[in-house]
C-alpha positions in Angstrom: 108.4 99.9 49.4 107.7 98.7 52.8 105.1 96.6 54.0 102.6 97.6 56.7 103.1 94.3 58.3 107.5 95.4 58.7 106.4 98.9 59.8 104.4 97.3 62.1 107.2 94.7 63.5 110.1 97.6 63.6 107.5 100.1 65.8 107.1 97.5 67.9 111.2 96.9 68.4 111.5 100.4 68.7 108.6 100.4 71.8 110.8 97.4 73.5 114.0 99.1 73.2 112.6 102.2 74.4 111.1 100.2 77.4 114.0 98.9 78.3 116.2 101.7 78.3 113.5 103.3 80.6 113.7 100.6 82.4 117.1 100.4 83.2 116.9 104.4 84.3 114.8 103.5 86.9 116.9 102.4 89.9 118.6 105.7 89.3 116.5 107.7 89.3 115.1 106.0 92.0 118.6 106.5 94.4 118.6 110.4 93.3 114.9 110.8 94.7 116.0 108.8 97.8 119.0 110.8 98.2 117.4 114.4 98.3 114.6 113.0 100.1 117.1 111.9 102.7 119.3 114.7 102.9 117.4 116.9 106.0 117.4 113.3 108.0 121.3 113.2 107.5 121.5 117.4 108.1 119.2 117.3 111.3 119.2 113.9 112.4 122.3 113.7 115.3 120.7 113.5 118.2 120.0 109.9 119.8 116.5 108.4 119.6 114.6 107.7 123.2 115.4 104.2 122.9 117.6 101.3 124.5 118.9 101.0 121.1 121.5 103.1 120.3 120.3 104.4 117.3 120.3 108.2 116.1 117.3 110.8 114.7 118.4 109.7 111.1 117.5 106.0 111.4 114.1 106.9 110.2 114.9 108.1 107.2 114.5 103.8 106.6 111.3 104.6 105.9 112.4 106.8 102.6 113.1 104.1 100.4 109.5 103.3 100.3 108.9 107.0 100.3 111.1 107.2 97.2 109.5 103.6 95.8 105.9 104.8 95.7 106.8 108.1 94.1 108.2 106.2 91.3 105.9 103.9 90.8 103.0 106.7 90.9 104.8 108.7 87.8 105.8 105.2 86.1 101.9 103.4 86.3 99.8 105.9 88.7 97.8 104.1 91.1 97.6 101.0 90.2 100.9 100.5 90.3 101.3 101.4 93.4 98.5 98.9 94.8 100.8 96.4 92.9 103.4 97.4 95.0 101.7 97.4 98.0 100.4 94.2 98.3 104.0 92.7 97.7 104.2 93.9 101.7 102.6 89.8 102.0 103.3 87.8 98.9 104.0 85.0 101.0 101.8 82.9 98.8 105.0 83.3 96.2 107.1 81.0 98.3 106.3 77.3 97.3 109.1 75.8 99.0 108.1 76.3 102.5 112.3 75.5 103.5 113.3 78.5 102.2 111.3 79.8 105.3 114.6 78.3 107.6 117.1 80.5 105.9 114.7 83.1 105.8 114.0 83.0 109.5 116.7 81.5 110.9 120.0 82.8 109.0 120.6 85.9 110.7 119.7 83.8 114.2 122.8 81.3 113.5 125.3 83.9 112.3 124.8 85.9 115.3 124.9 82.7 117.5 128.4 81.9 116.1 129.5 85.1 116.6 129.2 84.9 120.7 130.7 81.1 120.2 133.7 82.8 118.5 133.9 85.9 120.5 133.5 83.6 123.9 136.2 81.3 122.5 138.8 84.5 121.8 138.3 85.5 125.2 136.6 88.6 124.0 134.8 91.0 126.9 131.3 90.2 126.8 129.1 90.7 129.5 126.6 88.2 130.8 123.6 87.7 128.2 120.1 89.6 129.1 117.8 88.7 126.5 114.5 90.8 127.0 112.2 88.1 126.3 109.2 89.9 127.2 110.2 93.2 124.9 111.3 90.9 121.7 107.9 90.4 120.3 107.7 94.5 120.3 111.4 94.3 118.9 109.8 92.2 116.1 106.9 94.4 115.3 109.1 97.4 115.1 111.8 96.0 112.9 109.5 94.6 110.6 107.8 97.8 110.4 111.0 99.0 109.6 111.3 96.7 107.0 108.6 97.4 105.0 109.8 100.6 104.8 113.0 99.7 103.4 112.4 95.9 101.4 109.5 97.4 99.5 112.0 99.8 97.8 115.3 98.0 98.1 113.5 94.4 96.5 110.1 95.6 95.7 111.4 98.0 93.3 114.8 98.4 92.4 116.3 94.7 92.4 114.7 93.5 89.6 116.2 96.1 86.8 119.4 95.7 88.7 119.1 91.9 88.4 118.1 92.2 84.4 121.1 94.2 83.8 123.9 93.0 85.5 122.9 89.4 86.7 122.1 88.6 90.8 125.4 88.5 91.9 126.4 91.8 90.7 123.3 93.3 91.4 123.5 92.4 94.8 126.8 93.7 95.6 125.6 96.7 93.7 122.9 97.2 96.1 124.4 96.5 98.9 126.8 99.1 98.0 123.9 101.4 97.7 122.6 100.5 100.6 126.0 100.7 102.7 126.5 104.1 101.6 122.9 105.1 102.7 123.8 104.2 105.8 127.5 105.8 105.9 126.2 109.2 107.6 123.6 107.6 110.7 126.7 105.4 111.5 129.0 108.7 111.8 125.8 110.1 113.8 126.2 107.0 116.1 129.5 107.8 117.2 131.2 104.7 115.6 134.9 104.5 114.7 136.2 103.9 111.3 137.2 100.5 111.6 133.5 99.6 113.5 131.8 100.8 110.3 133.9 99.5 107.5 133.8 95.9 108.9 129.6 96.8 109.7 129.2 98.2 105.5 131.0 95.2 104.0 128.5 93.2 105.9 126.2 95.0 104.4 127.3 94.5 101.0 127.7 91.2 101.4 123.9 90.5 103.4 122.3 92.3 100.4 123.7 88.7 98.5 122.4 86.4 100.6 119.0 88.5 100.5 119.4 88.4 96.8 119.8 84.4 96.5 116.5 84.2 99.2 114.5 86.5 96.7 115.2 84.3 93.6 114.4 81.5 95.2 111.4 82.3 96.9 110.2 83.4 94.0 110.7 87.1 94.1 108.7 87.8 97.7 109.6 90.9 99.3 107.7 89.6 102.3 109.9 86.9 103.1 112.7 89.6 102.4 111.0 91.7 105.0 111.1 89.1 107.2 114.9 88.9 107.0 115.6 91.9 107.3 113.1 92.1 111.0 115.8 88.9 111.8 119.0 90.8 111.0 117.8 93.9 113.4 116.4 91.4 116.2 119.2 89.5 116.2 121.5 92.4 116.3 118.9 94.0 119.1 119.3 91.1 121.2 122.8 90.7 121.2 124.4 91.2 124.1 122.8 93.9 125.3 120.7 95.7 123.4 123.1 95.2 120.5 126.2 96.6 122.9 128.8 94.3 122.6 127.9 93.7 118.8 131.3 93.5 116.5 131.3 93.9 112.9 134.9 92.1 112.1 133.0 89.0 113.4 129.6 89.0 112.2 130.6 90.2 108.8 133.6 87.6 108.5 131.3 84.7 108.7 128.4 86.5 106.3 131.5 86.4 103.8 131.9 83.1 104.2 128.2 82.1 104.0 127.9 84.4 101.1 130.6 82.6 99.6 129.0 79.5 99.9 126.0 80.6 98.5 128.1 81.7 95.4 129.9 78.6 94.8 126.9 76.3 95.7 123.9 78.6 93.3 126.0 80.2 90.9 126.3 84.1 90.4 124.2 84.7 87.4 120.8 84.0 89.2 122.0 82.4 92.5 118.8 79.6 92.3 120.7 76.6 90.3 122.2 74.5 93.1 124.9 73.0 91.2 125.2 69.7 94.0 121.9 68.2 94.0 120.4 69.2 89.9 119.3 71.8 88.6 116.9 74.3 90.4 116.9 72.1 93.4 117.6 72.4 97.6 118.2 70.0 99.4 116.1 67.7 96.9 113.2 69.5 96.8 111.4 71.2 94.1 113.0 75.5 94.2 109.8 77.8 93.9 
């Protein structure tokens, strides 16, 4: 005869597995909502935005992600849940180790920097640099605007079960794969050629890792992700001119090789042990 006590113990494992299974559904169901949410951006979304920025209608469907994230989150924990999520917009207090604010910040900055270098060096065309210092700050605003609308559902919500699943690595190229193919149809809408956005979408891919290995180790804030994501589209704004002369072999060549970096120096499976200075450890100082 069993015991209460067992009855007790295998309801509970029952609960736990059932959890977890639901769980794991989430992220996607989560891409299914985003998709049909997205689909009359990507239908009636040609035509070009008023903007220096070449950019078309459809780019605002960057807002859907948290569109998508909230309805989730509603039907998973109603509205607490989505205050939760909500105030992950400025967890900055999660990040302990104010250094990961340089990568953060300044990543994006230095890859684009090299770029020019490279491009100058290979005698590439590139017109005389105009940065609009005047109009960045509003560049800023906008982009991180933007990037609520996209890191609150990309990080605030889906990484996690992605990253319980399958590890960081993996769920990082998994979401950047995601989030390449999200963007597959705008780029077509911007008039780019094939090559342009293959090089541009395994940048993507491979950006999503780096913004993986910054999440982990700032201790899961989706504001400092946020903020990296406002740095990617500033830096790509300002680049000679208004993001004109911009090319994706170069910029996503040296993301590959940062990202590989990254890889060899944290380790896939949760990209936060640096493996050259101890354990759980940058630079000497304590990871958050």
């Amino acid at each position: 005869m069993e015991t209460t006590g067992n009855t007790s113990i295998r309801d509970s494992e029952k609960r736990d597995h059932k959890n977890l299974a639901s769980q794991e559904s989430l992220p996607w169901k989560f891409f299914a909502l985003l998709i049909l949410i997205t689909i009359p951006f990507w239908v009636f979304g040609g035509n070009r935005l008023p903007i220096p920025i070449k950019l078309p209608v459809s780019a605002l469907a960057a807002f859907n992600p948290v569109i998508a994230a909230l309805i989730m989150t509603y039907l998973q924990s109603g509205s607490n849940g989505v205050k939760e999520l909500v105030r992950k917009i400025f967890d900055y207090k999660k990040i302990r180790n104010q250094i990961w604010y340089v990568p953060t910040l300044f990543l994006n900055p230095v890859i684009f920097l090299l770029a020019y270098v490279i491009m100058l060096w290979r005698g590439m065309p590139l017109p005389d640099p105009e940065i609009p210092i005047l109009v960045a700050p509003l560049f800023f605003v906008v982009f991180f605007i933007f990037g609520i609308g996209e890191e609150l559902g990309w990080m605030g919500y889906v990484i996690d079960p992605l990253q319980k699943r399958w590890g960081a690595l993996n769920a990082g190229v998994l979401l950047g794969f995601v989030w390449a193919i999200y963007h597959l149809i705008p780029d077509l809408q911007n008039g780019q050629t094939a090559d342009w956005i293959l090089w541009h979408r395994i940048g993507t891919v491979v950006l999503r890792v780096l913004m993986v290995w910054i999440y982990n180790n700032t201790g899961k804030s989706v504001f400092a992700m946020i903020l990296f994501h406002t740095m990617d589209n500033l830096s790509w704004a300002l680049f000679p001119n208004y993001g004109s002369h911009y090319d994706p072999f170069v910029i996503s060549t040296i993301t590959c090789l940062v990202a590989l970096i990254v890889v060899l120096g944290w380790g896939g499976k949760t990209l936060t042990r640096f493996r050259y200075t101890g354990a759980g450890q940058l630079g000497g100082l304590r990871r958050a």
